[in-house]
C-alpha positions in Angstrom: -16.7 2.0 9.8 -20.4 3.0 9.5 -23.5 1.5 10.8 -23.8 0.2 7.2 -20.7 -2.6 7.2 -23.4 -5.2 7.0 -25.0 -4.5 4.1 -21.9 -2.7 2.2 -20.2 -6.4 3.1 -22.7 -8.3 1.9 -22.7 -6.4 -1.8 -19.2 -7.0 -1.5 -19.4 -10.8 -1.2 -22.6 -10.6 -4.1 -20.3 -8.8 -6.4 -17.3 -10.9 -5.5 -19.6 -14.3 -6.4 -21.1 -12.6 -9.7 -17.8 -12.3 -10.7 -16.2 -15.4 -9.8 -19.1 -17.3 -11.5 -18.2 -15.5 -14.8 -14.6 -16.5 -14.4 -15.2 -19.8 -13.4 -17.6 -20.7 -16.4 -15.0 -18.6 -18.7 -12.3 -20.5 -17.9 -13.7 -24.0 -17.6 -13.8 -24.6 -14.2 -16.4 -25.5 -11.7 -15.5 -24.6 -8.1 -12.8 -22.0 -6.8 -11.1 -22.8 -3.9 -8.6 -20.0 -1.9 -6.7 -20.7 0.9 -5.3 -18.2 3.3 -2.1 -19.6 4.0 -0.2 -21.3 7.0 2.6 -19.5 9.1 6.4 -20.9 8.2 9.7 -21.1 10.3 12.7 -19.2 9.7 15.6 -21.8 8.9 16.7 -23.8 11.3 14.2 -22.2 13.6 11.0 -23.3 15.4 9.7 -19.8 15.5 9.1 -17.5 12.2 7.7 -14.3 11.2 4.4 -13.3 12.2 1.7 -14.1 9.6 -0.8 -12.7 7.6 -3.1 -14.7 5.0 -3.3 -14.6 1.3 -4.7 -11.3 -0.4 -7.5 -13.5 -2.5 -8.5 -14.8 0.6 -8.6 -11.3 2.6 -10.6 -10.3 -0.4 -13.2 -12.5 0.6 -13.1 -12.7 4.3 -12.4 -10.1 6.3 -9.8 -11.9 8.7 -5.9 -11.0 7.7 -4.3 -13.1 10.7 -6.1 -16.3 10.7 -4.2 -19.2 9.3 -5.2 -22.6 7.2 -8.7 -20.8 6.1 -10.2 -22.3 2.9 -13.3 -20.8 0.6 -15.2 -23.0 -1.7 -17.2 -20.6 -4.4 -19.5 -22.8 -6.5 -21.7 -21.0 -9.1 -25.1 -20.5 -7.7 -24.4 -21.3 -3.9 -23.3 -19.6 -0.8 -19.5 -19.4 -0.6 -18.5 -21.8 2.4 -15.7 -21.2 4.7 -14.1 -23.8 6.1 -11.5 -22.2 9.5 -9.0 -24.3 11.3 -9.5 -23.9 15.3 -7.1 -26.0 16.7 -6.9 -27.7 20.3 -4.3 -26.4 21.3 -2.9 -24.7 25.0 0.3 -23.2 23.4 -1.6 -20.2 21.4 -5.1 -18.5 21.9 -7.7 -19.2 19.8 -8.5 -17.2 17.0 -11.6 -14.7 17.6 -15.6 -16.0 16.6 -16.4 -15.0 13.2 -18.9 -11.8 14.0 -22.6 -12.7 12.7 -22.1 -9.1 10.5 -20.1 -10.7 7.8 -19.8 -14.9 8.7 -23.8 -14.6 7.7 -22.4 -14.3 4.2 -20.6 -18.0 4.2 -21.7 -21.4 5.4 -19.0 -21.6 8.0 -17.2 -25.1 9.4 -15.0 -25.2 11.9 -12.3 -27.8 11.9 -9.1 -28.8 14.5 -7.2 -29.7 11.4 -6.5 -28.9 7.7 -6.3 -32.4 7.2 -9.9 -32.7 6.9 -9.7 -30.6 3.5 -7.7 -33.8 1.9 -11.8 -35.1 1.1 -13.1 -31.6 -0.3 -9.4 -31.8 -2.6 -10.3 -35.3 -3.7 -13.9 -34.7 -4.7 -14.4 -35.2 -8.7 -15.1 -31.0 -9.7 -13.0 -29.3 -12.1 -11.1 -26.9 -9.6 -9.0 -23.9 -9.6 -6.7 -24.1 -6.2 -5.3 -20.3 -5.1 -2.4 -21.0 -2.8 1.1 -21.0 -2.2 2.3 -24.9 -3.4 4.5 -25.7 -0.4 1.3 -25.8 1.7 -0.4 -28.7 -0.7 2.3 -30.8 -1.5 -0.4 -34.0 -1.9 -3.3 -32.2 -4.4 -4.6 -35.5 -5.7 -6.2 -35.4 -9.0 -8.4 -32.6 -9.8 -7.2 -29.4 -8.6 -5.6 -26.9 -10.6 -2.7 -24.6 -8.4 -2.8 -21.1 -9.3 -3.9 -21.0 -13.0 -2.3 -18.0 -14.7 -5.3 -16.6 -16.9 -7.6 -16.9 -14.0 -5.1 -15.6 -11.3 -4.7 -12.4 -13.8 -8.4 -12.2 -14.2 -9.1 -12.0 -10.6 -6.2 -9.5 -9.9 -8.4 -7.3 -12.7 -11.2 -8.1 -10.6 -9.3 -6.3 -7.7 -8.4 -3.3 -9.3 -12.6 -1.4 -8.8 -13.0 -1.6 -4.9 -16.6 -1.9 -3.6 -17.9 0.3 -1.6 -17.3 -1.9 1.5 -13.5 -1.7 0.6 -13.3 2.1 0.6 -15.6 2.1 3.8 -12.5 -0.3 4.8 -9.6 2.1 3.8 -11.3 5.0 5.4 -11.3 3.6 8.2 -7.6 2.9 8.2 -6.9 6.4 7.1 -8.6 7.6 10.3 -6.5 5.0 12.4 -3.5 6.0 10.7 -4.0 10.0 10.9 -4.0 10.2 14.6 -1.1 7.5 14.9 0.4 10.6 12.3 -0.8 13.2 14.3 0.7 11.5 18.0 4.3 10.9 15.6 4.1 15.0 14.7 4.0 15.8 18.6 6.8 13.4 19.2 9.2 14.9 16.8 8.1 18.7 18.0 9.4 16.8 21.3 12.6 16.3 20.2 11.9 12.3 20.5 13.6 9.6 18.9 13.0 7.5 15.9 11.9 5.0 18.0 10.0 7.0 20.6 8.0 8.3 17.4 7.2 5.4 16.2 6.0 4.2 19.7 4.2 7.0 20.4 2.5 6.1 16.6 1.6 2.7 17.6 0.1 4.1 20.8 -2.1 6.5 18.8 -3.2 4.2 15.8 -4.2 1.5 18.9 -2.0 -1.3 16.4 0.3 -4.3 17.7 3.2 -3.5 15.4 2.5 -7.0 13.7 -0.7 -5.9 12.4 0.2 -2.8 10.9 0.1 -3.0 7.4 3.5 -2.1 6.8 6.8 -1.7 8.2 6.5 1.8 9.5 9.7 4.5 7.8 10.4 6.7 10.7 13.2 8.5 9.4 15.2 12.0 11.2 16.6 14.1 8.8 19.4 12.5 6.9 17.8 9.7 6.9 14.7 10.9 5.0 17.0 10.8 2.3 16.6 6.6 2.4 13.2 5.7 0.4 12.7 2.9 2.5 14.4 3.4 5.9 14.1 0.3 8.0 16.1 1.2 11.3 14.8 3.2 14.2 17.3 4.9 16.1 16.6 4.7 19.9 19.2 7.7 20.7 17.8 10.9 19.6 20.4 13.1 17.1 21.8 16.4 19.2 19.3 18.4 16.7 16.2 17.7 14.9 15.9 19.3 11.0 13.5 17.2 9.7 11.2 13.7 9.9 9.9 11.9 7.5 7.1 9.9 8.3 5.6 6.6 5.5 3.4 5.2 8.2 -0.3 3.3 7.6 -2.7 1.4 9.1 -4.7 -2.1 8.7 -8.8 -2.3 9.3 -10.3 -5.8 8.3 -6.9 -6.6 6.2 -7.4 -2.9 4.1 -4.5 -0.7 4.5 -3.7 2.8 4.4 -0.4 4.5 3.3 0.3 7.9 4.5 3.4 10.2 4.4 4.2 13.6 5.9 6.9 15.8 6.2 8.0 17.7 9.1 10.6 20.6 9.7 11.9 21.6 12.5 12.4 25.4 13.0 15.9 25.6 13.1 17.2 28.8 10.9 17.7 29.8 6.9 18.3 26.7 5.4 14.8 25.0 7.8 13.0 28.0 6.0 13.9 27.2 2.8 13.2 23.5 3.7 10.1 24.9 4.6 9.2 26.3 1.5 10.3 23.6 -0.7 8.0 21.3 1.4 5.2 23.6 0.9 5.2 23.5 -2.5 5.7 19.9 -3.1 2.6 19.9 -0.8 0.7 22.2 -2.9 1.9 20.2 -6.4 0.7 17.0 -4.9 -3.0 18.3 -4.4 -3.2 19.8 -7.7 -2.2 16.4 -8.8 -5.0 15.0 -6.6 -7.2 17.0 -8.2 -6.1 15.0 -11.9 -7.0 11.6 -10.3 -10.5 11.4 -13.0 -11.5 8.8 -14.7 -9.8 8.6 -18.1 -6.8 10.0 -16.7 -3.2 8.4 -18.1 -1.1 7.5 -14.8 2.1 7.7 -16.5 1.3 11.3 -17.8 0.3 12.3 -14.2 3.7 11.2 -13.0 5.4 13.3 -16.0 3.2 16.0 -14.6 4.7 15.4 -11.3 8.5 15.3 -12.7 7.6 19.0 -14.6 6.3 20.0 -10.5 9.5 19.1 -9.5 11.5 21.1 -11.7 9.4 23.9 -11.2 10.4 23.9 -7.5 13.9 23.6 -8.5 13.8 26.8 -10.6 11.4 29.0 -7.6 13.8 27.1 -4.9 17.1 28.7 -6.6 18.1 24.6 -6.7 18.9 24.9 -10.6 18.9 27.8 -13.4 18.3 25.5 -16.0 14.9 25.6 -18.2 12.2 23.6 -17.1 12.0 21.6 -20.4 15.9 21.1 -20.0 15.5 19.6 -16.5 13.2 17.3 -18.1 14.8 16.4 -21.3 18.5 15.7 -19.3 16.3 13.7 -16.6 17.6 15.9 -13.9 14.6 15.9 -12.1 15.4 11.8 -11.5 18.0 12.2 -9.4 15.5 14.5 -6.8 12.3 12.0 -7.3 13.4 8.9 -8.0 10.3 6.6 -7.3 6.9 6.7 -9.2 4.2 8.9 -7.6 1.8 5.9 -6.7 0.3 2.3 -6.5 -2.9 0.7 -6.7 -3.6 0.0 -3.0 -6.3 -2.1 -1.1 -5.7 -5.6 0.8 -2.2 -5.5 -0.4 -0.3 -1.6 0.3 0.7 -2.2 -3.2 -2.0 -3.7 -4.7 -2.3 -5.8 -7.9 -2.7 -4.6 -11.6 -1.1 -1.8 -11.5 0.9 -2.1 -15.2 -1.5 -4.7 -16.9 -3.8 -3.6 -19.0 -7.7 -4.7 -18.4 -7.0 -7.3 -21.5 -3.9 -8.5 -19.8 -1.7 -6.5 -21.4 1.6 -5.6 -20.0 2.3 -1.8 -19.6 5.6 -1.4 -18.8 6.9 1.8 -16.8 9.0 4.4 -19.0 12.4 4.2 -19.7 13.2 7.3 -17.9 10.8 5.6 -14.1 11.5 2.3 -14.0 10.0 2.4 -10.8 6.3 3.6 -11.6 4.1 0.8 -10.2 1.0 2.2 -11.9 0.8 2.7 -15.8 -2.8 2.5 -16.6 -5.4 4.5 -17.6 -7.2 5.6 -14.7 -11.3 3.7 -13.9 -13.9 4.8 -11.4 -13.0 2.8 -8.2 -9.9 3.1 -8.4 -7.5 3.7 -5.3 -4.1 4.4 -5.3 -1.5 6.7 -3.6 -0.5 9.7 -4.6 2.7 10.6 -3.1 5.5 13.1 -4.9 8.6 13.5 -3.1 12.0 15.8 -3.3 15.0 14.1 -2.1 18.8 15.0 -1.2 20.5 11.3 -1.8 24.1 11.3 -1.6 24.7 8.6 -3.8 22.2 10.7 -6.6 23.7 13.9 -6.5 27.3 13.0 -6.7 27.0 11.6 -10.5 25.5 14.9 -10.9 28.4 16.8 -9.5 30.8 15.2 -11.7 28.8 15.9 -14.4 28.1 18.7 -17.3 25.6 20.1 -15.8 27.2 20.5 -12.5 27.3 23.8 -13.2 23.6 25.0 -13.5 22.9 23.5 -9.5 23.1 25.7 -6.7 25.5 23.4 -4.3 26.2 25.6 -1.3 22.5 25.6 -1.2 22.0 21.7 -1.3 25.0 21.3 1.1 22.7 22.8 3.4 19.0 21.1 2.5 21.5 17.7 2.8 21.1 17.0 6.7 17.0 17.8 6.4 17.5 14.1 3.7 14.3 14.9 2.1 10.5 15.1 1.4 7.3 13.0 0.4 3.8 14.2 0.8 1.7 10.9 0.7 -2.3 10.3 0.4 -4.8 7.5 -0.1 -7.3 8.3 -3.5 -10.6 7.0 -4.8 -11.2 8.1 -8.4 -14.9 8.8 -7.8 -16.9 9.6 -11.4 -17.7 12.9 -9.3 -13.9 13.9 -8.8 -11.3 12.0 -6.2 -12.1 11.3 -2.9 -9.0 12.0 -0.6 -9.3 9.8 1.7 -6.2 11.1 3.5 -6.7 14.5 3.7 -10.9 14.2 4.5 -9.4 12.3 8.1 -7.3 15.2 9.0 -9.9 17.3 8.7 -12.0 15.3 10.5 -9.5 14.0 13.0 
């Protein structure tokens, strides 16, 4: 984070108050009020999941763990931000707000949310952000999570100010040398838990405050999209690791993924090679991250990369345009190449339109998470991926165009599971800024 936080945070929190005072008048009310949530128990349990608060109220305040926080944004006055300290000797207190950014709020501190019941019950036409079960008694005037205004401030999320891409740089950095520290580990011949220890160690993150659940996947298992074990036993022989690992600063995230092979004979050099030119397709997609640029035509774009390889790899003989029109290249990249990302890893609006429109994925990708047209601010993931799944390829096998693949040679790319080459972008109105790849470089 640069020397600048303080004033990029304070623009943030203008901008943030210019435009809920627009939404506010536009939608009739007269105070907005956002909550950050309180932790739960599992059922049947006195102890639960660790927590972090709401995204609308990270969007304001830049503390992601501290529970039963509550903004009040009035037009024309300083937001005020009211944080539960408890007395209490079972848990330590939550940190001091840091005069950098709490100089941007009229701050109370209070032992108990029950002292909110008065500011509920005061006579104000009010929009309430939070999840229900934690107001059960809302009195008269608030209004819980109103639709058109909860879509309009999701909108609102979708342009980052500059103190959020300060933010997710700075997450990138963590992240790269937690990336860097995993790459080491797996030349080691470590497990997938060692790597993702040696990750933590790196990034400096309690693996509660990461901003997601880390995929540390060894070979066949790269061939799971979202691999949630860690095997503490190292396999007899490394081919491959796939690593989907982030970072939080301030409640931002970052979401990285590389690819590693492990030198290990013919089919590791062809493994090689395919992961080199996925690498190289997913920067020339970079490159298309402008503004005015069709998401769901760059992810068609990334489908016709894909087939490409599987013609140059010796994968398939069909014709590229035949790949595409039997959706071939579906059962190799099955998931969408991206997301909106910011205080949530995947981040809101990504298929509404800016009028609130809903812009459905294709037919062909259900799973595309992005469908828009492209803005300045802007940050989202790019992250193209060529996978050997099992339970993919065996409909394929059975069917007629069985023929045209090259099995021996996917019999042999099976155990190396697959690939995904994953980076953080800002459409800048200059071209995209990768945030990924700038902290390698710099790393």
């Amino acid at each position: 984070m640069s020397d600048s936080r303080a004033l990029y945070f304070h623009q943030h929190i203008q901008t943030l108050q210019q435009q809920a005072e627009q939404l506010l008048a536009e939608h009739g009310f007269d105070r907005l009020l956002i909550h950050s949530g309180r932790p739960k128990f599992r059922f049947q349990d006195d102890h639960g999941p660790s927590f972090r608060a709401h995204p609308y109220f990270v969007h304001w305040v830049p503390l992601p763990f501290h529970a039963d926080g509550l903004i009040e944004i009035r037009p024309g006055r300083t937001p005020r931000l009211t944080l539960t300290v408890p007395e209490d000797f079972w848990h330590a207190k939550p940190p001091v707000p840091e005069a950098w950014w709490a100089d941007a709020f009229d701050i109370d501190q209070v032992q108990d949310a029950a002292h909110w019941q008065k500011t509920l019950d005061r006579v104000r036409a009010t929009a309430l952000i939070a999840e229900p079960g934690d107001f059960p008694g809302l009195g008269q005037n608030p209004a819980l999570n109103p639709q058109p205004l909860l879509r309009r401030l999701d909108e609102s999320r979708t342009v980052k100010t500059e103190w959020q891409i300060d933010c997710m740089r700075e997450a990138n950095r963590i992240a790269v040398a937690g990336h860097q520290a995993a790459a080491k580990a797996f030349a080691d011949g470590k497990s997938e838990l060692e790597i993702h220890f040696e990750y933590l160690h790196a990034s400096l993150h309690e693996p509660n405050e990461l901003s997601y659940n880390s995929i540390v996947a060894l070979n066949e298992h790269a061939a799971v999209l979202h691999y949630q074990y860690r095997d503490e036993i190292a396999p007899a022989r490394h081919h491959s690791l796939l690593l989907d690992a982030g970072a939080d600063h301030l409640g931002y995230a970052a979401d990285i993924t590389r690819t590693y092979v492990a030198p290990n004979g013919s089919a590791s050099q062809c493994f090689q090679s395919l992961l080199e030119a996925v690498d190289a397709m997913q920067q020339r997609l970079v490159q298309q991250v402008q503004p005015g640029q069709d998401y769901v035509e760059l992810n068609e774009q990334a489908h016709r990369g894909v087939a490409e390889i599987l013609s140059d790899g010796e994968l398939c003989d069909m014709s590229i345009d035949a790949m595409l029109e039997a959706n071939l290249t579906t059962r190799f990249l099955p998931h969408g190449l991206g997301h909106f990302i910011g205080v949530q890893v995947h981040d809101v609006g990504g298929k509404i339109s800016p009028e609130g429109d809903v812009l459905s994925a294709p037919e062909a990708h259900p799973s595309l998470r992005l469908t828009r047209t492209l803005e300045a601010g802007n940050v989202l993931t790019v992250e193209p991926g060529l996978y050997f799944i099992p339970s993919l390829l065996k409909p394929l096998r059975e069917s007629r165009l069985s023929g045209h693949l090259n099995w021996p040679l996917i019999e042999q790319l099976m155990p190396y599971g697959g690939i995904r080459v994953e980076d953080d972008v800002v459409v800048g109105k200059g071209g995209p800024e990768n945030l990924t790849r700038n902290a390698f470089k710099t790393a």
